[in-house]
N, C-alpha and C positions, 0 to 999 in steps of 0.2 A: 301831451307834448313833452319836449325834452328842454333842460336847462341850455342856453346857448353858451353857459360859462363851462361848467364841466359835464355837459350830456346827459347827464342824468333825467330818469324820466320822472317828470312829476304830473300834477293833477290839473285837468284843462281850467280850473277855476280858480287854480294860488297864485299867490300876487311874488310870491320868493321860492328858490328852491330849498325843497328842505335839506339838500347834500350843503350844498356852496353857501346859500342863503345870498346869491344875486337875483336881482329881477326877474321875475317870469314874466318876460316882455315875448309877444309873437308877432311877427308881421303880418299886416290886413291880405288875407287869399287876394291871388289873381287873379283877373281874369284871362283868357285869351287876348279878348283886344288890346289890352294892356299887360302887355308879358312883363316880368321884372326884367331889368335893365342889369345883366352879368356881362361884364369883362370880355372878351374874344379871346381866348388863348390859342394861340401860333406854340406850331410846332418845336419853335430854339427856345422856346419859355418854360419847356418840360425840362431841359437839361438837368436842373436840379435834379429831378429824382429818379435819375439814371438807376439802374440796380434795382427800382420798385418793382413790382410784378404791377402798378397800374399806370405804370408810361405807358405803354401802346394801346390801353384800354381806352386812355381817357384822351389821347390825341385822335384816335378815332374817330371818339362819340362828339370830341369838339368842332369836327369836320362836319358834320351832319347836321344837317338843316331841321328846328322843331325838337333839335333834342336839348334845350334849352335846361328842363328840369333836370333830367340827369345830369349833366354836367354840373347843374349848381349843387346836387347832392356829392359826389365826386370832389371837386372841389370843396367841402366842406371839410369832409375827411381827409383832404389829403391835409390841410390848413393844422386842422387837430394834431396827424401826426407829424409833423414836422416843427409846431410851434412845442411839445411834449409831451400836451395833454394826451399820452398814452392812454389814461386809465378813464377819461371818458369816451373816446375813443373805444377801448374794448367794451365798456358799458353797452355802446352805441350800437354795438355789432352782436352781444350777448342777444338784446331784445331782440332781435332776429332771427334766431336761431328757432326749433321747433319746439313748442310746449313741452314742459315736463310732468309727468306724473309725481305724483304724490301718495306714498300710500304711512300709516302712522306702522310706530316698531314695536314692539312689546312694552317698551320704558315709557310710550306715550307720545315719543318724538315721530319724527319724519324720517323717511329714507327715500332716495332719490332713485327710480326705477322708470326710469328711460327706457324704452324697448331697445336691448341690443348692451343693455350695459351693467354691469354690476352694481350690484346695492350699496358699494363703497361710493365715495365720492370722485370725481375723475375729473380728466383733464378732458377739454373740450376739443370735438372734430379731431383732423389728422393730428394737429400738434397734438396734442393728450396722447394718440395711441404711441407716435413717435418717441414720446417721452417714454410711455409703459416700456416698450419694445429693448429703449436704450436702457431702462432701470433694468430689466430681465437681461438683458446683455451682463451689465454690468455685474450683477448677481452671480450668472454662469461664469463671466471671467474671473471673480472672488473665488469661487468651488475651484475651477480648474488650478487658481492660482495654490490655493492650500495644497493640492492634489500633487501639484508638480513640486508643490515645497517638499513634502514628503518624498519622494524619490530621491534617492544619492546617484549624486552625476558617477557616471559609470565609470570615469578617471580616476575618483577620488576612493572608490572602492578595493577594497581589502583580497586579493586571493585567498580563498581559504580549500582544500580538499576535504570532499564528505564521501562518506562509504558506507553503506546500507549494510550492515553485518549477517541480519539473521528477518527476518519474517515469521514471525507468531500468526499462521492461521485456523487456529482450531478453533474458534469461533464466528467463523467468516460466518457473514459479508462485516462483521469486526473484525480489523486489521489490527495486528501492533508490531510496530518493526524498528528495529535498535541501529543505529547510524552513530559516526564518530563525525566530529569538526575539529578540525586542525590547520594551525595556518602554515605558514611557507615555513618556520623555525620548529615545526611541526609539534608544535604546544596545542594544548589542549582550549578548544574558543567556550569559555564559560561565557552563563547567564543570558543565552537568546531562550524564546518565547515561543508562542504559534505565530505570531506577525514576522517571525525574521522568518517564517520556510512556508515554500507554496508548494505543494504535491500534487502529482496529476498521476493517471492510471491509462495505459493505452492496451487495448485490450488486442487480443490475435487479430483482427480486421484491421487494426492499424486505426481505431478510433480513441482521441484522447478525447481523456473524461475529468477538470476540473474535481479535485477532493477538497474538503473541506475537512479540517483537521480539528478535533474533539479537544484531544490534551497533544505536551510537548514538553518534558521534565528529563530531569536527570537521570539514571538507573542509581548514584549511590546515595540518591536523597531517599526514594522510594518503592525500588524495586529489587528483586532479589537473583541470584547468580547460581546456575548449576553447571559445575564443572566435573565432565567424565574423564576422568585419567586412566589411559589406557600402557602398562609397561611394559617395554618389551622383558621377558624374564628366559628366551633361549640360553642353553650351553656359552656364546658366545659373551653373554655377558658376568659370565664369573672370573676371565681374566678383570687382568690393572683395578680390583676391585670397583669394578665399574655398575656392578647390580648396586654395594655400599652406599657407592655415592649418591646413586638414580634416588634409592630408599629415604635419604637424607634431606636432598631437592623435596621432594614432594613431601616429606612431613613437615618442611619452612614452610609448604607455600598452605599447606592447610591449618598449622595454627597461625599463619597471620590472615585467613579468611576471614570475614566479617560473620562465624557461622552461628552466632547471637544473635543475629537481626534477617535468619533466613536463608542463607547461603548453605548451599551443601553439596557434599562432594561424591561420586562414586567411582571405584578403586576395580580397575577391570586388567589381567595379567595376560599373557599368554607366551606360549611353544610352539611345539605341536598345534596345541588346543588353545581353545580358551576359556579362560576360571574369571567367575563375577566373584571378586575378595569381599567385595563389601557395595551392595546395594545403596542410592542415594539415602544420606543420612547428614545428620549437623551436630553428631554424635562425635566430639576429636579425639576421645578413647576407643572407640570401636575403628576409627580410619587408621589410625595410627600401627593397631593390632594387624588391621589390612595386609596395611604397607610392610610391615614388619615381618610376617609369614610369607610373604613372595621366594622362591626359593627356585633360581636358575637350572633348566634345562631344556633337553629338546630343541628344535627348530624354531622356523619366524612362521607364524602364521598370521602375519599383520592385517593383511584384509579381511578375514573372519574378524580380528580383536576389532577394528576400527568400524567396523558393519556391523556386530553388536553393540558397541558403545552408544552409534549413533540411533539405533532400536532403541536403547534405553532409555535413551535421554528423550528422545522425540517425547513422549509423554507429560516428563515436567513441565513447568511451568517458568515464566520472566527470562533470564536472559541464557541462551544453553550454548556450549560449544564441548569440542573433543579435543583434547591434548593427548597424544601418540609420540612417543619417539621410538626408536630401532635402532641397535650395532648393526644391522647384516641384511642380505638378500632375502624376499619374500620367496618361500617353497613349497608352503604347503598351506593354503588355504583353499577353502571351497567357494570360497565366494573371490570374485575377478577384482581389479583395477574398477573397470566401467560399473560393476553393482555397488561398490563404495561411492562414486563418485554422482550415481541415478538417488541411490539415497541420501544422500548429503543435499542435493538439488530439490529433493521431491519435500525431505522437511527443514531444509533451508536450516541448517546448523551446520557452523562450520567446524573446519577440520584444522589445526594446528600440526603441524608436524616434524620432528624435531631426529636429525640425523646427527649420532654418535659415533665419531672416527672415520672410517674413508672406505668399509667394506661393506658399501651397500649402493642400488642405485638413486645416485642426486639425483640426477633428471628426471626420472621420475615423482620421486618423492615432490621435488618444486612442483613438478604439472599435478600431481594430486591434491596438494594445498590449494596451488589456484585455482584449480574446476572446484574444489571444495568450498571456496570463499575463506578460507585460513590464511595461514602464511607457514612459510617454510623457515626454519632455521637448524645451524649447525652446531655443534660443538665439540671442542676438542677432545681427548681422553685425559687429557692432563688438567688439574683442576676443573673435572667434571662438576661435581656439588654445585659449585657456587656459581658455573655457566650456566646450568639446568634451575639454578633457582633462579636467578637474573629473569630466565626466559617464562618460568611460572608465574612467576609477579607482574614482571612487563603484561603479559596477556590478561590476567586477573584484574590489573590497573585499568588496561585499557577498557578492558566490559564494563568496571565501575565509572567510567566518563562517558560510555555511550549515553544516548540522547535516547527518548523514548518517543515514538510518535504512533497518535490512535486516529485511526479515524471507519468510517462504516462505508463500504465500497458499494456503490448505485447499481454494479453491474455484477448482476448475478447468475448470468448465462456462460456457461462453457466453464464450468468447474472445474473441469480435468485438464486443463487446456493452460500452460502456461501464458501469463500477460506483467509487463512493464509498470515497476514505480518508479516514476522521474520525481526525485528529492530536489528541492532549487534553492536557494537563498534570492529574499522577495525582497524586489525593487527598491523599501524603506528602510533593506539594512545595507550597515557600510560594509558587507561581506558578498563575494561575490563565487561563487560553486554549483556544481551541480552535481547527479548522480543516479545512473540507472540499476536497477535490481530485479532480475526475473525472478516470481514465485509462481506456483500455483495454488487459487484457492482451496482445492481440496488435493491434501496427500495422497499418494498409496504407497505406500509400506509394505503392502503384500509379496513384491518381489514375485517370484515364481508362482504364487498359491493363490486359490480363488479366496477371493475377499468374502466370501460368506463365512468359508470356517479358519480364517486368517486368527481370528482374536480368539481363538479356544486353546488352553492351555492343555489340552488332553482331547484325542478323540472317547478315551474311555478311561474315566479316572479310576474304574475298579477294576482293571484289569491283573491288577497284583491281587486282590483279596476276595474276591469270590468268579465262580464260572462267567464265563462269555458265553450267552444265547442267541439262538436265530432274531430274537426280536431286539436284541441289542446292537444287530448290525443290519438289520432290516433299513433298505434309504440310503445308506450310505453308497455314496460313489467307489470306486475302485483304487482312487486316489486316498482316500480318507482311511479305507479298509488296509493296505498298506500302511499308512502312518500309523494306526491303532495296532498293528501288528510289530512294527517295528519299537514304535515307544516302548514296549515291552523292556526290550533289550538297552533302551537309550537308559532307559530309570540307573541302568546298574553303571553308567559311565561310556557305553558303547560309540565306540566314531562308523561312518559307516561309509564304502569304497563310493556309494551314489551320492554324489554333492548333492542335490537338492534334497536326499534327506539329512545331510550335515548344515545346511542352512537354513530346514525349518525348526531343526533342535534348537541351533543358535538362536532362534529367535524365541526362546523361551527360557524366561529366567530361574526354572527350576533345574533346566540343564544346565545351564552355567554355572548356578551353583555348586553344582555337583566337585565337591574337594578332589576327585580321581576320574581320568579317562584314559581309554585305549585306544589301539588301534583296531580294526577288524581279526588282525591276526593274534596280538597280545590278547583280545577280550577270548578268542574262541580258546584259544591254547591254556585257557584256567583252568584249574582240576581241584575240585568239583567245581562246576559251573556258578556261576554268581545266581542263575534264574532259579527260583521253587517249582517244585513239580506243578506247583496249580500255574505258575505263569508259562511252563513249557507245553503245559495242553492247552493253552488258550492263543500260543503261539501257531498248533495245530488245528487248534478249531478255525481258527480266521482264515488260515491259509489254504483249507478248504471250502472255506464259504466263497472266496475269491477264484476259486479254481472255478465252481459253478458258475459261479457269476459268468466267468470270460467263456461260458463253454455251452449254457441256455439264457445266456441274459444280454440283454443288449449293454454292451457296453459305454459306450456315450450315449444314452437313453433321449436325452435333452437338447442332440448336436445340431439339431435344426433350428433352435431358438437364442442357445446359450455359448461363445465363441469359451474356446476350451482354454485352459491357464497350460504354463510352461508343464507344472507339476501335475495336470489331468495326461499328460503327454509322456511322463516318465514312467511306461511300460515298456516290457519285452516284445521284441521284432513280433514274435507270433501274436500278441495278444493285440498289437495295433494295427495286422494283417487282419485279421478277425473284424476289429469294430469295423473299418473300413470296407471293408465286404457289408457290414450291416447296415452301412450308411447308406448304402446305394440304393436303399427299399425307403428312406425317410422323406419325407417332404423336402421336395428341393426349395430353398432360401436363399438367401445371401449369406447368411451367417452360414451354414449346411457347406455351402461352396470353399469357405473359408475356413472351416474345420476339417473337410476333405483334403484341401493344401497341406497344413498344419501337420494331420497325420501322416503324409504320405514323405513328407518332406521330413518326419520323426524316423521313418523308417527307412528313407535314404543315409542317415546316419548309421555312425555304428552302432553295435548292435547293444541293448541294455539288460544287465543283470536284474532284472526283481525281484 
C-alpha cells in the first residue's frame, strides 16, 4: 500500500510510513453494493486546471456511469499535484512504470540496464530523452559556439597580397613552394603559422583537392638562397663605364649575402656567347675573381645567357631565382623569347630582369619578367652602381622574407600535365588574401632532346684520346651520332650555324666553361686547326658510320612506338625523305602516324645543313 501523506510505498503490515512516519491507516475495500461515496464533479469544477493534459481526460471519465474508481484515483493525483506534494506524486507514478533490471558492476555495485537504455543513469520516459536531446543540443551549440569564435568577421579583416614565387618539385608528390605576404603599405606580414594559410590543389579536371600543410617557416630563419646572376658583358657596355659600375653592383650584393649560413651565388656572362665565370659557390674570393675578369664585347645574346642560367640553377636546392640585366637589343641567340619563358615555367624559378638605359626592347623585357614570375625593372646610366645594387638587395631581401610552405600532394596522376596551388589566408586569421600558381609535378628540361640522353654530359668522353670503333657507336640513334661528332669540335670552343646543336652545348656546363668561343667562321679560319689528328679521324670515322646508317639502316628504327624529339628531327631534306619512305613499310600506330606528320612537316621546312 502507499502512504496517504507523501505516497510513498510502504509494507501492507506497518502501522507508520517509514518516509513521512504518518499513519499507515487504509480504508476497509468496497464492495459493489456499497460503492464509496465520491463527490460528482461537473464540468465548470475543472476550470482550475485549465493548461493540465488531464482536463479532458478526467471530465470524461466523470460523465460515465460505473467509472466510480477511476475517477477516485484521478482525483487523488490531481489533489497531490496541486496541493505540491510533487515529490509523492512522482514516487506514485515511478512505481508504475516497468520493472528494471538489475545486473552487479565490476566494484560490486549495481548498474541499471533497462532494455533500451544505457548503463549510466537516466532520466525517465519522454521527459529524460527530451532532456538528453536539449543537453546534446546544447553541447553542439557550445562547439559551434567556440567554432564561430574562432573565425574573424570578414569586416574586421586585414587585406594582405601573397604571391607564390617559385615551386620546388623534385621531390614530388613533396611540394615546397616559397610565397611572399605583404600588406596594403606593402611591409612584410611576419610571424603567421600553418593555422593562418589553407592550400588546395585543383588538378587539370578542374577537381580541387583540400592539402594539408606539413610545415610553414621563414626562408631567413631556415632556409638557404641560390642566386644566378647572369651580366650583360656586350661592346655596348663599355661606354659611361657602365660594365665598372654593373661589376661594383653585384660584388655589394654578394658580400652582403648571408654566404656563411648557405647561400650562394653563380656568376654567368655573355656576348656573342655565353661564359659560366664561376659555377654555384659561397666561396666570396673565387665570386669576386668572377665578376672581376668579365671583360666587354660582342653582341646580346640574352636568351641563351638567361636559358642557361635557368639550367643551372634548376638543380640547386631552397629558394632559386635569375637576375639578368642588358644595355641593348637581343641578336643573336639560339634559343627564342618562348624557350626562356617554357623553361622558367616548367621549373618554376623566376626571372628578374633589369634594363639599362633606353636602347633595348621594354616591352618585351616587362612580358618576359611576368611569363617568367620575376619582375622587371629599370635603371638609369647615371649613377648605375648604387641603382643596380638597390635592385640586388631589394630582390635578395625579398627571397629572405619569403614564407616556406610543405606539404605531400594526394594526387599523383598526370605528372606532366600542369595543375593550380590556391594559397588562402584561413578564416582564424585577421588577414585576408589569396593566391594562385601553375606548376607541374614533373619538369622537363629536355627542351628539343629526348629525355633518355638529355643528362649525358658527352655522348663519347673519349673521343679526344683514343679511336672511335664500330661498337662504340653501335645503338646510337642518328641524333646522338651527330652530337658525338660535333662535340668534337664544341671541346675546342666551337658555336655552330644549327641552333639546336648551340642549345644542347648550352646545356652543358663544361661548354660554358669553356674561357674562349667562335663563331663557325672564326673557329674554321684558324691555322693550324685547334683539332689533333686523332680527333679529325674520329670526326671522319663517325661521319661515315652515319652515312651508312641513312643509306642501309632504318633511320627512325623505333617510329612506331616512340614519338620523335625536335632534335631526332634535325636532319637533311634527303635523309628525312629516306626515313619517310621507310616508315611506310612499319606497323601502322598512332604514334607511326604522328611521326609520319612530324617528318613530313620537317621537310616542308627549309632545307637543313647536317
Amino acid at each position: 500500500m502507499f502512504c496517504t501523506k507523501c505516497g510513498a510505498q510502504i509494507d501492507d503490515n506497518a502501522k507508520f510510513c517509514s518516509k513521512c512516519g504518518a499513519p499507515a491507516h487504509m480504508p476497509e475495500p468496497q464492495t459493489e453494493s456499497a460503492p464509496m461515496d465520491f463527490p460528482v464533479v461537473e464540468e465548470q469544477d475543472c476550470r482550475m486546471y485549465e493548461g493540465s493534459s488531464l482536463q479532458k481526460d478526467t471530465i470524461e471519465q466523470a460523465k460515465k456511469p460505473g467509472s466510480g474508481k477511476l475517477i477516485a484515483l484521478l482525483l487523488i493525483l490531481i489533489v497531490l499535484l496541486i496541493g505540491g506534494i510533487g515529490g509523492g506524486a512522482w514516487y506514485f507514478l515511478r512505481q508504475h512504470e516497468p520493472e528494471e533490471d538489475f545486473r552487479e558492476d565490476d566494484d560490486g555495485g549495481k548498474e541499471r540496464t533497462r532494455e533500451g537504455k544505457s548503463d549510466e543513469e537516466e532520466d525517465g520516459g519522454e521527459e529524460g530523452e527530451a532532456k538528453e536531446e536539449a543537453a546534446e543540443e546544447g553541447e553542439e551549440s557550445k562547439e559551434s559556439d567556440k567554432e564561430q569564435a574562432k573565425k574573424t568577421d570578414p569586416k574586421d579583416r586585414k587585406p594582405v597580397s601573397l604571391n607564390i614565387h617559385q615551386v620546388d618539385n623534385s621531390n614530388f608528390p613533396e611540394v615546397i613552394f616559397y610565397a611572399s605576404v605583404v600588406d596594403e603599405n606593402n611591409d612584410v606580414v611576419d610571424s603567421l603559422g600553418q593555422t593562418d594559410f589553407t592550400v588546395q590543389e585543383i588538378s587539370t579536371s578542374g577537381e580541387v583537392i583540400d592539402v594539408t600543410l606539413n610545415e610553414v617557416y621563414k626562408v631567413l630563419n631556415e632556409d638557404t638562397i641560390s642566386v644566378n646572376l647572369v651580366l650583360d658583358a656586350s661592346g655596348s657596355m663599355d661606354s659611361w663605364s657602365k660594365m665598372e659600375q654593373a661589376k661594383s653592383a653585384a660584388n655589394t650584393l654578394v658580400s652582403q649575402m648571408e654566404l656563411s649560413h648557405g647561400d650562394q651565388v653563380e656568376i654567368i656572362s655573355f656576348d656573342d656567347y655565353v661564359y659560366l665565370q664561376q659555377d654555384f659557390t659561397r666561396d666570396l674570393a673565387l665570386l669576386e675573381a668572377a665578376i672581376n675578369n668579365i671583360t666587354p664585347r660582342g653582341s646580346t645574346a640574352l636568351y641563351d645567357a638567361l636559358y642557361a642560367g635557368l639550367y643551372q640553377t634548376y638543380y640547386e636546392s631552397g629558394v632559386k631565382c635569375v637576375i639578368g640585366f642588358t644595355d641593348g637589343m637581343e641578336n643573336c641567340s639560339s634559343y627564342t623569347f618562348d624557350d626562356v619563358v617554357a623553361m622558367a615555367q616548367n621549373t618554376s624559378i623566376p626571372v628578374f630582369i633589369i634594363g639599362i638605359g633606353e636602347e633595348y626592347d621594354v616591352d618585351a623585357l616587362k612580358r618576359l619578367a611576368m611569363e617568367c614570375s620575376g619582375e622587371y625593372y629599370s635603371a638609369n646610366v647615371q649613377d648605375l652602381e648604387s641603382i643596380l645594387t638597390d635592385i640586388y638587395l631589394s630582390i635578395y631581401e625579398q627571397q629572405q622574407d619569403y614564407y616556406v610552405f610543405k606539404y605531400t600532394s594526394s594526387d599523383e596522376s598526370r605528372q606532366n600535365e600542369f595543375r593550380d596551388i590556391v594559397l588562402s589566408t584561413s578564416e582564424t586569421t585577421e588577414f585576408d588574401g589569396a593566391y594562385t600558381k601553375e606548376y607541374v609535378p614533373q619538369s622537363d628540361i629536355s627542351g628539343a632532346f629526348a629525355s633518355d640522353y638529355m643528362d649525358m654530359d658527352y655522348m663519347l668522353d673519349f673521343s679526344s684520346q683514343r679511336e672511335v670503333t664500330d661498337a662504340d657507336l653501335q645503338g646510337m640513334s642518328l641524333a646522338q651520332l651527330r652530337i658525338a661528332r660535333n662535340e668534337i669540335f664544341a671541346r675546342h670552343g666551337r658555336q655552330f650555324r644549327d641552333k639546336a646543336l648551340n642549345q644542347w652545348f648550352y646545356s652543358k656546363t663544361w661548354y660554358l666553361n669553356l674561357p674562349d668561343k667562335y663563331s663557325p667562321d672564326d673557329f674554321d679560319g684558324i691555322r693550324p686547326s685547334p683539332l689533333s689528328k686523332l680527333e679529325i679521324e674520329n670526326v671522319e670515322y663517325i661521319s661515315n658510320y652515319e652515312q651508312f646508317i641513312m643509306e642501309n639502316s632504318d633511320i627512325y628504327p623505333d617510329a612506331s612506338n616512340t614519338v620523335l624529339s625536335d632534335y631526332d628531327l634535325a636532319l637533311s631534306k634527303a635523309v628525312l625523305k629516306n626515313a619517310l619512305a621507310q616508315m611506310q613499310g612499319y606497323s601502322d600506330t598512332a604514334v607511326l602516324r604522328q611521326n609520319m606528320l612530324l617528318v613530313q612537316a620537317k621537310i616542308d621546312e627549309e632545307d637543313i645543313e647536317y
